[in-house]
N, C-alpha and C positions, 0 to 999 in steps of 0.2 A: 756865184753860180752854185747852184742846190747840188750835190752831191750824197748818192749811199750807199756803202757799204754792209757787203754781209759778213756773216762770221758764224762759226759753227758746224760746219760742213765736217764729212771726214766719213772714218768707215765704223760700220756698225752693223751684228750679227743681225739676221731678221727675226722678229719679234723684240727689238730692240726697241731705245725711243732717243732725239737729238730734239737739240732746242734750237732753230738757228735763229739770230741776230741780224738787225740791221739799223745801223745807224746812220740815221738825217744829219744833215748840215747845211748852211747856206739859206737857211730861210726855209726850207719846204716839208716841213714840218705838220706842226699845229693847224693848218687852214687847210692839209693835202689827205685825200684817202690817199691810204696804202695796200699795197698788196702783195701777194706772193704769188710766184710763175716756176713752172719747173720747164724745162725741156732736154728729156731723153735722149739719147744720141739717132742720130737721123727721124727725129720726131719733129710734132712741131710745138711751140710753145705752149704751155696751156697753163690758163688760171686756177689756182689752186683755192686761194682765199682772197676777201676785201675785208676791209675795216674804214667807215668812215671817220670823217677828220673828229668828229665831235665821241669818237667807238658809239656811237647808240645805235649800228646797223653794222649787221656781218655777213658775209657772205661765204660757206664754204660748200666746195665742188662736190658733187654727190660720189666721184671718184673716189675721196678721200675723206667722208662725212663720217665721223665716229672716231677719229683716228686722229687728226689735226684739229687742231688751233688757231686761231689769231687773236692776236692782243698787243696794246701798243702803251707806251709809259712815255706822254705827251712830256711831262717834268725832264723826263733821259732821252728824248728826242729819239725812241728806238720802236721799231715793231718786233715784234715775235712771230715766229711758226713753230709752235711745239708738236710733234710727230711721234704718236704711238706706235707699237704693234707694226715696225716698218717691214715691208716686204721687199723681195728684188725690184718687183718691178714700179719700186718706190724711186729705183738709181736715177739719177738727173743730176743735170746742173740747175740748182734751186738757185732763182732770181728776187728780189724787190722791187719794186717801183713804183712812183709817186702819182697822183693826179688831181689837178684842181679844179674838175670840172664839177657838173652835177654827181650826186650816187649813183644816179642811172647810167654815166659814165663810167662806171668802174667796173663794167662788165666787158669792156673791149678792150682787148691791147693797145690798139692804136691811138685811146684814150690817154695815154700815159706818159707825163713830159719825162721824169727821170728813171734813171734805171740805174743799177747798184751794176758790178761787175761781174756778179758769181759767186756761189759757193758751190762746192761737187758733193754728193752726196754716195756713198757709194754703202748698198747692201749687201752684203755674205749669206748663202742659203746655207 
């Protein structure tokens, strides 16, 4: 069973920058775009970034364009979201999770078999 984990979360002044982590296991890896999700408290989830399985196609939210990252190290079985320049209203619980569908799947949540547990992410003004 595919599993992922994040890691990286925590607090940090704004205008700061975190790198968060998420590691694959179980196979869903190398053949799965991955992505990053954040959702704010009484918000709803929302896509932040994609990366295909082969990285030759990215995708990042015009929310967060200039500011975030994605990148993924197929060899370390890990994606990245590195986050510049973080503001409050950056705070969430940042997600990952898998999908092996088309590209054109990785723009809907419900596209997505695996999902990591969380990371919190908390910003200071």
């Amino acid at each position: 069973q595919g599993q992922l984990v994040e890691s990286g979360g925590g607090l940090v002044q704004a205008g700061g920058s975190l790198r968060l982590s998420c590691a694959a296991s179980g196979g869903i890896f190398s053949s799965y775009a991955l992505a990053w999700f954040r959702q704010p408290p009484g918000k709803e989830r929302e896509l932040l970034a994609a990366i295909s399985a082969s990285a030759d196609s990215t995708y990042i939210s015009d929310s967060v364009k200039g500011r975030f990252t994605i990148s993924r190290d197929n060899a370390g079985s890990t994606v990245y979201l590195h986050m510049d320049t973080l503001k409050p209203d950056d705070a969430a619980v940042y997600y990952c999770a898998a999908e092996k569908g088309n590209w054109g799947d990785a723009f809907r949540a419900g596209s997505y078999d695996f999902w990591g547990q969380g990371t919190q992410v908390t910003v200071s003004s």
